[in-house]
Biopython code that builds the backbone (N, CA, C, O; Angstrom):
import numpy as np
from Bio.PDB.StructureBuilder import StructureBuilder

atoms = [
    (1, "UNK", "N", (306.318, 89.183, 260.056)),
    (1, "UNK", "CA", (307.425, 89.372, 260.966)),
    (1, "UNK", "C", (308.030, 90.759, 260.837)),
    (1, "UNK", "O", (308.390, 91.492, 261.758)),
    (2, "UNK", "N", (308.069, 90.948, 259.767)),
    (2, "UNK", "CA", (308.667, 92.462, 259.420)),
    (2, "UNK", "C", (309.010, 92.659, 257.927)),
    (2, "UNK", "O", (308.938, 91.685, 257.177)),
    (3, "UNK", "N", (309.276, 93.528, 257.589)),
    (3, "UNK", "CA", (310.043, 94.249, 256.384)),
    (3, "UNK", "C", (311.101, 94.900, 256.572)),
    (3, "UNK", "O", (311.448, 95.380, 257.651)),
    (4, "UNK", "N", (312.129, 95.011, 254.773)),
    (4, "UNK", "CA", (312.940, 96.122, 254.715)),
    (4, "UNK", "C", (312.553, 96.830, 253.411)),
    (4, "UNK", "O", (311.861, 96.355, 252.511)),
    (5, "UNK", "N", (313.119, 98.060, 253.460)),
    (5, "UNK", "CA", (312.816, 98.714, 252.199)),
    (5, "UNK", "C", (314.466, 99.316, 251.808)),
    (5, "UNK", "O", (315.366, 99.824, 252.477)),
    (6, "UNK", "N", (314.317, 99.006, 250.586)),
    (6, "UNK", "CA", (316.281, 99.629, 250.093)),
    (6, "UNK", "C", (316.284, 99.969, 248.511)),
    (6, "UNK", "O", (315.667, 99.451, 247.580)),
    (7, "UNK", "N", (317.151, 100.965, 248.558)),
    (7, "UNK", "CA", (317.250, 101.237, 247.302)),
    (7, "UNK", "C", (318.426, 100.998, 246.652)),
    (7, "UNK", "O", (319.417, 101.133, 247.370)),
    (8, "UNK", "N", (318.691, 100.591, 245.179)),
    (8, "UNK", "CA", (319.642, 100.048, 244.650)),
    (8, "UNK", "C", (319.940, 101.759, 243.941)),
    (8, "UNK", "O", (319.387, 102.505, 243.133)),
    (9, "UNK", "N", (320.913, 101.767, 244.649)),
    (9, "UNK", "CA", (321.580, 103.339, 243.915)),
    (9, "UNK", "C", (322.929, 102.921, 243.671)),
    (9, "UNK", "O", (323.781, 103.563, 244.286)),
    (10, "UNK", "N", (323.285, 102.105, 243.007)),
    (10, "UNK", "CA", (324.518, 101.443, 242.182)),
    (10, "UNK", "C", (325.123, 102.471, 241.220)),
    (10, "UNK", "O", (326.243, 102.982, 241.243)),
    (11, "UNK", "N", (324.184, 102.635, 240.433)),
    (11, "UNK", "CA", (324.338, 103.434, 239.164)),
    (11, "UNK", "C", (324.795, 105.083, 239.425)),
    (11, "UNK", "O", (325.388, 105.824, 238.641)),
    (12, "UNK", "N", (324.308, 105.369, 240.788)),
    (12, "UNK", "CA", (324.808, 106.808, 241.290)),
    (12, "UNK", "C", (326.111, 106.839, 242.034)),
    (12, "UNK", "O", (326.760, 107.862, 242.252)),
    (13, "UNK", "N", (326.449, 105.569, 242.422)),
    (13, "UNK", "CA", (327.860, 105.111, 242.794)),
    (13, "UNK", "C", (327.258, 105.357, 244.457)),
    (13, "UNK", "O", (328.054, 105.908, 245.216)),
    (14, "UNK", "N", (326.322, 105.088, 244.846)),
    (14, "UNK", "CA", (325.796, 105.437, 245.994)),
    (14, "UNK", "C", (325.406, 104.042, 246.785)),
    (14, "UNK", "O", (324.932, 103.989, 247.919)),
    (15, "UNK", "N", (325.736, 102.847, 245.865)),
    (15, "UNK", "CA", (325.676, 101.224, 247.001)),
    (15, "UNK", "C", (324.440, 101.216, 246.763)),
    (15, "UNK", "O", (323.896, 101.529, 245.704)),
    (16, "UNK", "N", (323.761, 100.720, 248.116)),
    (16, "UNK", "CA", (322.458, 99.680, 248.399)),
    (16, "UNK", "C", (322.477, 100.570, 249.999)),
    (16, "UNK", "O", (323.284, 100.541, 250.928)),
    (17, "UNK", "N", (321.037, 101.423, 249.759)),
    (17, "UNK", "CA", (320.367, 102.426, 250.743)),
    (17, "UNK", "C", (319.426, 101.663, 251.511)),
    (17, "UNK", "O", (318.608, 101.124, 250.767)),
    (18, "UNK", "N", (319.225, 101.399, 252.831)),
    (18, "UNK", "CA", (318.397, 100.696, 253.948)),
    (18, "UNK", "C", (317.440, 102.242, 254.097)),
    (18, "UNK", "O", (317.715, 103.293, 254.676)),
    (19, "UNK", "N", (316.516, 101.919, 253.485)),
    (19, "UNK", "CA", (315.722, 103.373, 253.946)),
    (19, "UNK", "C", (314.899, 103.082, 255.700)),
    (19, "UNK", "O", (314.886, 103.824, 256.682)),
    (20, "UNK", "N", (314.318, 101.753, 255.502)),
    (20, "UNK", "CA", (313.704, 101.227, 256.582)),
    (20, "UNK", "C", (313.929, 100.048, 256.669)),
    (20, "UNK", "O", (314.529, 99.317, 255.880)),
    (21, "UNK", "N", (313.326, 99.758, 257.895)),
    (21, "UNK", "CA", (313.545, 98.317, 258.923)),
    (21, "UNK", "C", (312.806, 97.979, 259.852)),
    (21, "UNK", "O", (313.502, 97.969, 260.867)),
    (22, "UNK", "N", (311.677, 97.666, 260.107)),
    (22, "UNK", "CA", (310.569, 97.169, 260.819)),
    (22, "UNK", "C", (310.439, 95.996, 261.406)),
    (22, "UNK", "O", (310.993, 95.301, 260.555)),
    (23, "UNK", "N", (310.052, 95.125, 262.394)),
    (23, "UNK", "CA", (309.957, 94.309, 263.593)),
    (23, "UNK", "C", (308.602, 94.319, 263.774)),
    (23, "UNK", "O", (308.027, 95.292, 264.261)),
    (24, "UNK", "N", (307.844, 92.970, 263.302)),
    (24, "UNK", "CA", (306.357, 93.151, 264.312)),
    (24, "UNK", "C", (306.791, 92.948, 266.048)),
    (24, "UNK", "O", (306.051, 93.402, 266.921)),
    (25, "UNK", "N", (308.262, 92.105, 266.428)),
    (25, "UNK", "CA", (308.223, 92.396, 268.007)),
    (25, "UNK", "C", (309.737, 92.377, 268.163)),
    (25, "UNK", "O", (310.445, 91.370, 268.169)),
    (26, "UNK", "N", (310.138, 93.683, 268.292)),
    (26, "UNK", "CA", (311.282, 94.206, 268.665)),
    (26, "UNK", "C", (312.136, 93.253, 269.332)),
    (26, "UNK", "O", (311.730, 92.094, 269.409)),
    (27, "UNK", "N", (312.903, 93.463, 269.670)),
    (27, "UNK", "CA", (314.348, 93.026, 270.442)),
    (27, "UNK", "C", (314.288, 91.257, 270.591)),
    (27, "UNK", "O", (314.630, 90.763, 271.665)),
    (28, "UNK", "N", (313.924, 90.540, 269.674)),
    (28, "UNK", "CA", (313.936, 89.290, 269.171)),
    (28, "UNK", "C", (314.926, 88.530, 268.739)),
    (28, "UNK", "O", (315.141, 87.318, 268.740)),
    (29, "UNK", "N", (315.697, 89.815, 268.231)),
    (29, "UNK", "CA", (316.544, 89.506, 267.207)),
    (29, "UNK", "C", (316.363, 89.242, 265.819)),
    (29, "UNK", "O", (317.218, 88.666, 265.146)),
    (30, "UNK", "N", (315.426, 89.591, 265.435)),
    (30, "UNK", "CA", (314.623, 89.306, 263.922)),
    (30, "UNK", "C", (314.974, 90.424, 263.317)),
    (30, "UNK", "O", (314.791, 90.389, 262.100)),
    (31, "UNK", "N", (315.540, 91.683, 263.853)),
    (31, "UNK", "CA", (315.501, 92.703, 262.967)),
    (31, "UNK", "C", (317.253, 92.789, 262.250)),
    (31, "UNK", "O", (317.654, 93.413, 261.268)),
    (32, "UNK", "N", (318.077, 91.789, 263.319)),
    (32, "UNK", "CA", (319.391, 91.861, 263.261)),
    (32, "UNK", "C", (319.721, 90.858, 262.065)),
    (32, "UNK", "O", (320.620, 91.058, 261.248)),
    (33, "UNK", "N", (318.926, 89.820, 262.074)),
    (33, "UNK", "CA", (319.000, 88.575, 261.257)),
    (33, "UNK", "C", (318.931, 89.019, 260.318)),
    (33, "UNK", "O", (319.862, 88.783, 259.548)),
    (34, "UNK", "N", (317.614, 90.061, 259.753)),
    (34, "UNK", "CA", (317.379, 90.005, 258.466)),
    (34, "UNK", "C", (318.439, 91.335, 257.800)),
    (34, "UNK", "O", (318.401, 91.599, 256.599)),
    (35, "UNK", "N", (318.945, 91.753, 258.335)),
    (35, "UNK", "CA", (320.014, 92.737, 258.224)),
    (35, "UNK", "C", (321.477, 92.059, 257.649)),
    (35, "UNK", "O", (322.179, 92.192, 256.646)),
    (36, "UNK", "N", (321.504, 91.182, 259.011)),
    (36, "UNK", "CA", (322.643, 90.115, 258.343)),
    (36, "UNK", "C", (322.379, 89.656, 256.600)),
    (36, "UNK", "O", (323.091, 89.719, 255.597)),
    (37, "UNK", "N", (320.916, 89.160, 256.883)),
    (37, "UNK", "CA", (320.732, 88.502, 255.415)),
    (37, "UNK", "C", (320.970, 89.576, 254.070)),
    (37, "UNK", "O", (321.711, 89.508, 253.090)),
    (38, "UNK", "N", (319.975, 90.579, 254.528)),
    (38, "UNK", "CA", (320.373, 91.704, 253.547)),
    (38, "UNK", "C", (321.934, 91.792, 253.190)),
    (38, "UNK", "O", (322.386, 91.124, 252.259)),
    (39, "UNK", "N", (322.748, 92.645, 253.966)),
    (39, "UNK", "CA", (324.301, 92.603, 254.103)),
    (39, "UNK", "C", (324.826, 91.477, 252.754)),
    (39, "UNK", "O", (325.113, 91.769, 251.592)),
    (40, "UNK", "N", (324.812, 90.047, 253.476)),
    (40, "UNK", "CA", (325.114, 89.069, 252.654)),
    (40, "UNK", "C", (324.679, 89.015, 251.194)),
    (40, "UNK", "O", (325.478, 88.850, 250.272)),
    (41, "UNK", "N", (323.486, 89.149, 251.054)),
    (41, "UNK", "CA", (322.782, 89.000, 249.794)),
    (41, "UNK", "C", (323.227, 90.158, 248.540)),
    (41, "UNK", "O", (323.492, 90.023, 247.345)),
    (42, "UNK", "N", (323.156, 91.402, 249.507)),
    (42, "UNK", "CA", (323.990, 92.794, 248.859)),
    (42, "UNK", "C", (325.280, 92.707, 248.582)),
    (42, "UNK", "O", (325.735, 93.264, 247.584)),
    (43, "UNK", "N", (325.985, 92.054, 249.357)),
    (43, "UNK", "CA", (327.703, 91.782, 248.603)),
    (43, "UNK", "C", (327.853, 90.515, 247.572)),
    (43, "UNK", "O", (328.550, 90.353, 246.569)),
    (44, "UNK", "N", (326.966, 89.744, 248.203)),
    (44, "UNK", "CA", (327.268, 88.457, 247.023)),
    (44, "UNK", "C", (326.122, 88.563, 246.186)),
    (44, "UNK", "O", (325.832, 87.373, 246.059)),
    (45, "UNK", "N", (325.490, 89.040, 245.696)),
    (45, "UNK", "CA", (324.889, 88.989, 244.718)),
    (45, "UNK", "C", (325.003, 90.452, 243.998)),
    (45, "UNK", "O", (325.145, 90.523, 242.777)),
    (46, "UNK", "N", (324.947, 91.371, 244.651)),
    (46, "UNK", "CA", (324.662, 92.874, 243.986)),
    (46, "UNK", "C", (325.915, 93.624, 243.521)),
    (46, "UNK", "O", (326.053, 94.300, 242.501)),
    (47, "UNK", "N", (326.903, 93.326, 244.609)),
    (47, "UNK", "CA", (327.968, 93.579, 244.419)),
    (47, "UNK", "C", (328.317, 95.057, 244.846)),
    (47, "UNK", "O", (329.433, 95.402, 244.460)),
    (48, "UNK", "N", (327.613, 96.009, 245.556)),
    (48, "UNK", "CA", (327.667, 97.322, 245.792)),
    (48, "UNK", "C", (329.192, 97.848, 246.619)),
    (48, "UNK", "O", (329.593, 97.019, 247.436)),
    (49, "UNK", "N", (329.782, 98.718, 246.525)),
    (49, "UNK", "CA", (330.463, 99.351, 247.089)),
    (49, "UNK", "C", (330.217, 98.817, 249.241)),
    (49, "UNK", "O", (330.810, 98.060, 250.009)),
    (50, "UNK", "N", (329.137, 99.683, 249.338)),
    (50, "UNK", "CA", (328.534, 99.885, 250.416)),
    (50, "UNK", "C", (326.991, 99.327, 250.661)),
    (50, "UNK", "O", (326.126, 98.769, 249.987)),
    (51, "UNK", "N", (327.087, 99.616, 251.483)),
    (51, "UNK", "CA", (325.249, 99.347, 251.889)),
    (51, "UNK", "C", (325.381, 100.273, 253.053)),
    (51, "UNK", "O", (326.395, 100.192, 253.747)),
    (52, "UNK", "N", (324.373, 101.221, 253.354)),
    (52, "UNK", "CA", (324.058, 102.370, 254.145)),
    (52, "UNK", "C", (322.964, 102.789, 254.779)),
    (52, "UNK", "O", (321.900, 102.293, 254.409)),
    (53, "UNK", "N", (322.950, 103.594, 255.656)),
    (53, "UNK", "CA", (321.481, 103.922, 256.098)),
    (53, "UNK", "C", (321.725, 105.276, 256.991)),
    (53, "UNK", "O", (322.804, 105.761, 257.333)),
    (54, "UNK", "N", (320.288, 105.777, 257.288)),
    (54, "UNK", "CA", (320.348, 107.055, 258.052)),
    (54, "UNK", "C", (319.965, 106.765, 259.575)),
    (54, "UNK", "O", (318.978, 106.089, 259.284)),
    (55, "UNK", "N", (319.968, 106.750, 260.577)),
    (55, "UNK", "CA", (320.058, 106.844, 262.062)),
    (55, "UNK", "C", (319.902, 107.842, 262.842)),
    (55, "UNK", "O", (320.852, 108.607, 263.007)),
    (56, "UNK", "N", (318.450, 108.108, 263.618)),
    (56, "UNK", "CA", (319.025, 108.903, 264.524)),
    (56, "UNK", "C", (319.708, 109.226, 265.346)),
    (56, "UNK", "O", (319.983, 108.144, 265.865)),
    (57, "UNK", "N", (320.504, 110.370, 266.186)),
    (57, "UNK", "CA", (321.337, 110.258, 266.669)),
    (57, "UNK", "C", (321.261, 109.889, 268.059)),
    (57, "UNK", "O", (322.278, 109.691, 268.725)),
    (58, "UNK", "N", (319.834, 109.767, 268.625)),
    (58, "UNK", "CA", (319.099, 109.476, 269.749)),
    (58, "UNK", "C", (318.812, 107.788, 269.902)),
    (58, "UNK", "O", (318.596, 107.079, 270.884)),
    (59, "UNK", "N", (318.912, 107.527, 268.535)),
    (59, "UNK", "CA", (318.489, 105.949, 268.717)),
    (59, "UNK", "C", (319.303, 104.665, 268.904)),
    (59, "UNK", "O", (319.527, 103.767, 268.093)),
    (60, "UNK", "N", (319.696, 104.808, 270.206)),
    (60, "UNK", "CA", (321.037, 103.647, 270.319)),
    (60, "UNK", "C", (320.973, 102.385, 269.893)),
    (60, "UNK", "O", (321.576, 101.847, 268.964)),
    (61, "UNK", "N", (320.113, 101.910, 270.725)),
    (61, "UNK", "CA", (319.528, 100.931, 270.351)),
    (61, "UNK", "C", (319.827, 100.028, 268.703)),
    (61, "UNK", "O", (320.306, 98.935, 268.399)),
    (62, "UNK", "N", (319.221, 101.239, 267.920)),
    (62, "UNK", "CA", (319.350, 101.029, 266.727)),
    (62, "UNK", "C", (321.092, 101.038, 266.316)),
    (62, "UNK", "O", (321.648, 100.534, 265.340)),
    (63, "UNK", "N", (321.442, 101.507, 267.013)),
    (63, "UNK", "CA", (322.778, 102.159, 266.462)),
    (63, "UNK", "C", (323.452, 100.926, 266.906)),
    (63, "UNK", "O", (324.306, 100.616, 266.076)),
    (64, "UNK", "N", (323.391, 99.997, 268.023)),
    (64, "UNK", "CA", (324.122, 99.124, 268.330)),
    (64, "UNK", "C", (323.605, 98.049, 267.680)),
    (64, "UNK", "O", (324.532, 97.327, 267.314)),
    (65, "UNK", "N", (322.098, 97.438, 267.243)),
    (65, "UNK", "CA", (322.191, 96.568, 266.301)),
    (65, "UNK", "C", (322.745, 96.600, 264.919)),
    (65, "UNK", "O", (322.829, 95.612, 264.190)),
    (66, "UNK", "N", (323.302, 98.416, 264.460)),
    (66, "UNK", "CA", (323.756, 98.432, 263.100)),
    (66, "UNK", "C", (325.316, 97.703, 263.588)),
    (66, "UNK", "O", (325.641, 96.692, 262.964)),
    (67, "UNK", "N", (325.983, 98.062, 264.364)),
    (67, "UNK", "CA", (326.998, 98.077, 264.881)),
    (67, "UNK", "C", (327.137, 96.542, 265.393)),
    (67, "UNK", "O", (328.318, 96.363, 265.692)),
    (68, "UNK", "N", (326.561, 95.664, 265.551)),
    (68, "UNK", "CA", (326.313, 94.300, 265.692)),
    (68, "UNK", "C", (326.794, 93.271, 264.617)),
    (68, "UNK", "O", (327.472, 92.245, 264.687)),
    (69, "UNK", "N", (326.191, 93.929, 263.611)),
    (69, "UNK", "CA", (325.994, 93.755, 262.276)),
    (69, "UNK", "C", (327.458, 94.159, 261.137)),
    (69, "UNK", "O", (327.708, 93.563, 260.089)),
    (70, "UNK", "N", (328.013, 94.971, 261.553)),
    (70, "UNK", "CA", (329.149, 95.859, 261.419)),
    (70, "UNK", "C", (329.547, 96.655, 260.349)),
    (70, "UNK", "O", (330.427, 96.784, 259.498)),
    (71, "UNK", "N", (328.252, 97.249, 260.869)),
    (71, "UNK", "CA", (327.814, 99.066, 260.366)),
    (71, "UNK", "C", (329.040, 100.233, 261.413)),
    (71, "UNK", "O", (329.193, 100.163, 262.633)),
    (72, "UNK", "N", (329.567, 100.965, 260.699)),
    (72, "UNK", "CA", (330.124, 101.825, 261.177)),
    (72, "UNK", "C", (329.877, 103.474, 260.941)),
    (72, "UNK", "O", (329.724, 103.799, 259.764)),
    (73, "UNK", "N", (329.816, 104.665, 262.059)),
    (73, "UNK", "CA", (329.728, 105.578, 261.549)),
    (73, "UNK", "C", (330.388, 105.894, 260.411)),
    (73, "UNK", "O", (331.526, 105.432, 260.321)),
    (74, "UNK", "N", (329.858, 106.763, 259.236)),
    (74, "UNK", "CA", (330.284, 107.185, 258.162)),
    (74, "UNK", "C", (330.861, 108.366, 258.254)),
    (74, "UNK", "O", (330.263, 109.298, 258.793)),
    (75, "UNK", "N", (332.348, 108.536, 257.644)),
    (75, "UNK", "CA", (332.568, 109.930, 257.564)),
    (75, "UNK", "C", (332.285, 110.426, 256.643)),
    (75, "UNK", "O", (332.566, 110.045, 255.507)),
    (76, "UNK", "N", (331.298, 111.951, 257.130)),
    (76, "UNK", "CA", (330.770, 112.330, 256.737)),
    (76, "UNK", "C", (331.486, 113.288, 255.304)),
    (76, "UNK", "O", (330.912, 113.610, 254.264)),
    (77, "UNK", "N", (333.008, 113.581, 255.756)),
    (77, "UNK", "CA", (333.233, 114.445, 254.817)),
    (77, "UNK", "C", (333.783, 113.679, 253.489)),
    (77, "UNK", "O", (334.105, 114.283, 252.465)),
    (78, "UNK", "N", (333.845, 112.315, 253.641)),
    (78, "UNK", "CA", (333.990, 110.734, 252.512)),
    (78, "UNK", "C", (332.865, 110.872, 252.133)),
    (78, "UNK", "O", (333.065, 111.240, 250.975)),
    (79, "UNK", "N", (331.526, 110.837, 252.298)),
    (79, "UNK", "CA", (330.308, 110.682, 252.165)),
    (79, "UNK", "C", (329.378, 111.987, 252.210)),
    (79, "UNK", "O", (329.332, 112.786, 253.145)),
    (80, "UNK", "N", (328.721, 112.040, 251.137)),
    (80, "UNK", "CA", (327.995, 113.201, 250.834)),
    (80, "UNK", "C", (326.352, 112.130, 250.532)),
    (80, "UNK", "O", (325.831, 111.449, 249.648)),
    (81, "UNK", "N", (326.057, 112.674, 252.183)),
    (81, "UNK", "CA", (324.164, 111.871, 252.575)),
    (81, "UNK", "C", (323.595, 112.414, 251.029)),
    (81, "UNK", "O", (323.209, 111.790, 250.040)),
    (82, "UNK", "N", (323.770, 114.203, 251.386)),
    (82, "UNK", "CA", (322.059, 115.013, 250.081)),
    (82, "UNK", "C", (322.854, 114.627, 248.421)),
    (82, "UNK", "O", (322.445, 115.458, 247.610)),
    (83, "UNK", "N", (323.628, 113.834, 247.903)),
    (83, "UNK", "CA", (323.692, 113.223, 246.995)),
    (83, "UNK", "C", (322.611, 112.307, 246.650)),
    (83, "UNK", "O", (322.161, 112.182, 245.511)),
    (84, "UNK", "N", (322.139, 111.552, 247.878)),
    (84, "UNK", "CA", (321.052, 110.572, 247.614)),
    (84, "UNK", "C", (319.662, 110.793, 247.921)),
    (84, "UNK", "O", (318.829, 109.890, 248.007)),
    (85, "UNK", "N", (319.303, 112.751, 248.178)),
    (85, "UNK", "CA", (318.260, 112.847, 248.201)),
    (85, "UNK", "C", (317.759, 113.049, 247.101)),
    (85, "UNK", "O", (316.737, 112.825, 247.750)),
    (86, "UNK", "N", (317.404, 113.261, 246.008)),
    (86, "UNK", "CA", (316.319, 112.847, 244.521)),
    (86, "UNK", "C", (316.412, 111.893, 244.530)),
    (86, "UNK", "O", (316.461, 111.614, 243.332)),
    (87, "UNK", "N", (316.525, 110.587, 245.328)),
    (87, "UNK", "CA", (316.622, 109.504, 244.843)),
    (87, "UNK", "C", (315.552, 109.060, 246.018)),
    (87, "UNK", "O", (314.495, 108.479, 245.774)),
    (88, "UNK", "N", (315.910, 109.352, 247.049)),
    (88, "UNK", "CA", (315.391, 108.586, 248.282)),
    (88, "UNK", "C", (314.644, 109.704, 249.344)),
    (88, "UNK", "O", (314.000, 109.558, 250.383)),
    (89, "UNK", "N", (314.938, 110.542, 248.780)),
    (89, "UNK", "CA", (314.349, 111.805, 249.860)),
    (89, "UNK", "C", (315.603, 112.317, 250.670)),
    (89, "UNK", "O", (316.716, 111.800, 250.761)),
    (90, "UNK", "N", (315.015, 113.711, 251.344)),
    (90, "UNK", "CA", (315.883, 114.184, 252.198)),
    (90, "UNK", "C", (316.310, 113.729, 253.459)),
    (90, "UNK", "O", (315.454, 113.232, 254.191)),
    (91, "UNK", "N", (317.691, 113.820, 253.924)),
    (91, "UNK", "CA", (317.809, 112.576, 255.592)),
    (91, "UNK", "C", (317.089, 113.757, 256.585)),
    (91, "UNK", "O", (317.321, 114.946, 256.368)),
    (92, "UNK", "N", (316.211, 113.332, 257.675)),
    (92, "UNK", "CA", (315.965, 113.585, 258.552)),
    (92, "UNK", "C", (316.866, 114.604, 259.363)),
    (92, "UNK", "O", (318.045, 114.259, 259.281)),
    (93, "UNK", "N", (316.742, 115.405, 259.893)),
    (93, "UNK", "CA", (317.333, 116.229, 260.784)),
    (93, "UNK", "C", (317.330, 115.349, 262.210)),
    (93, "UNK", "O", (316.399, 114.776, 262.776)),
    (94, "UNK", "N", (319.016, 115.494, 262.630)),
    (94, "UNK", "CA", (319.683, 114.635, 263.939)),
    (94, "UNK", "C", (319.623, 113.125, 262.926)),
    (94, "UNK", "O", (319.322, 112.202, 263.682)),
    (95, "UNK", "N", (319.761, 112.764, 261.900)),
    (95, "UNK", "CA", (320.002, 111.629, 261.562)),
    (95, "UNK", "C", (321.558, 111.627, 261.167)),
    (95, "UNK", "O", (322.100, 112.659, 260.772)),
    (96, "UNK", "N", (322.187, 110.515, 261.286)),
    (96, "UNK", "CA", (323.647, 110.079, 261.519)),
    (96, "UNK", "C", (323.634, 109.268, 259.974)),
    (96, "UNK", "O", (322.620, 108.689, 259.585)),
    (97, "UNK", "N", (324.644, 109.308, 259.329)),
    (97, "UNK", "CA", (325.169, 107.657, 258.650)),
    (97, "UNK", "C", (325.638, 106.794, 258.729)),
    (97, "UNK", "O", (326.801, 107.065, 258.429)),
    (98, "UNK", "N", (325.575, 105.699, 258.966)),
    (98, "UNK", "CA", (326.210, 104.593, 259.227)),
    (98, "UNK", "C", (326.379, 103.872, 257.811)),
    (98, "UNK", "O", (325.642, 104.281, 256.914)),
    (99, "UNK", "N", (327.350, 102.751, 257.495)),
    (99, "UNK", "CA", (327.911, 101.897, 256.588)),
    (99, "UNK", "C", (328.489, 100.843, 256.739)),
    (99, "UNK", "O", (329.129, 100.774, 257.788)),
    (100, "UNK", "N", (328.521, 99.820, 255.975)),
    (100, "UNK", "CA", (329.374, 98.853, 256.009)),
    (100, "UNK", "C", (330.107, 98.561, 254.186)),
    (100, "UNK", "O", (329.652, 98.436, 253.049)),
    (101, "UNK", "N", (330.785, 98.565, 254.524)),
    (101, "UNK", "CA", (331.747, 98.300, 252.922)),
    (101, "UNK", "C", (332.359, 97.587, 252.950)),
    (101, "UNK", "O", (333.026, 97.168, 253.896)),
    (102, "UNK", "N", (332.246, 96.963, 251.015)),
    (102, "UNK", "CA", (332.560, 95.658, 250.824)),
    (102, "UNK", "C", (334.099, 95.233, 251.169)),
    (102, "UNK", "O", (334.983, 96.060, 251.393)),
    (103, "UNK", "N", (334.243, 94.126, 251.176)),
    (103, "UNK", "CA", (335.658, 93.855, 251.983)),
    (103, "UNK", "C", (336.302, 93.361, 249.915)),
    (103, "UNK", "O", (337.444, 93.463, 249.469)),
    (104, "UNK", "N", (335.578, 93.082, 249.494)),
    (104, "UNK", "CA", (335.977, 93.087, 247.457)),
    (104, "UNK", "C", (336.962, 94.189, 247.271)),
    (104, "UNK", "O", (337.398, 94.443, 246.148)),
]
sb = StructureBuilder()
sb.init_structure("model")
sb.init_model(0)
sb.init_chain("A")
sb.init_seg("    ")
for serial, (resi, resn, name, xyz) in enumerate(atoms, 1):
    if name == "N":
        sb.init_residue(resn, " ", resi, " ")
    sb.init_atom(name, np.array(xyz, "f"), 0.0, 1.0, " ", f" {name:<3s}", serial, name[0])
structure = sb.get_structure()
């Protein structure tokens, strides 16, 4: 059905990173679900600050299922993205941040 891939950057004070998110068939709603699940599983079990990801700025789509989910743009000058590149790589050029933080 699909995958996610995330990194537990707890220890860098950097949350739980959504690097990717894949759909064998798009707009199903399968990609939103397992997002939800993630989300859930990351606050009640992991306990992270945040959970985050990079976005292009072209990709609405995407941007409204983060936003579904209730991912919000990140401010950027709260949030420093190239902190979490040795960890995860560099963000993409035209990529955005989005977040959701714990309500804890």
């Amino acid at each position: 059905m699909g995958y996610l891939i995330t990194y537990d950057l707890r220890r860098e004070g950097l949350g739980i990173y959504l690097k990717r998110i894949a759909v064998a068939t798009p707009a199903e709603g399968i990609g939103r679900r397992a997002l939800r699940l993630l989300v859930s599983h990351a606050f009640a079990e992991l306990r992270p600050d945040l959970v985050w990801l990079g976005v292009h700025h072209n990709n609405e789509r995407a941007q409204r299922a983060y936003k579904a989910v209730g991912f919000t743009n990140a401010d950027i000058s709260s949030f420093d993205r190239t902190a979490a590149d040795p960890f995860v790589g560099p963000a993409l050029e035209g990529d955005m941040v989005m977040q959701i933080r714990s309500n804890l």
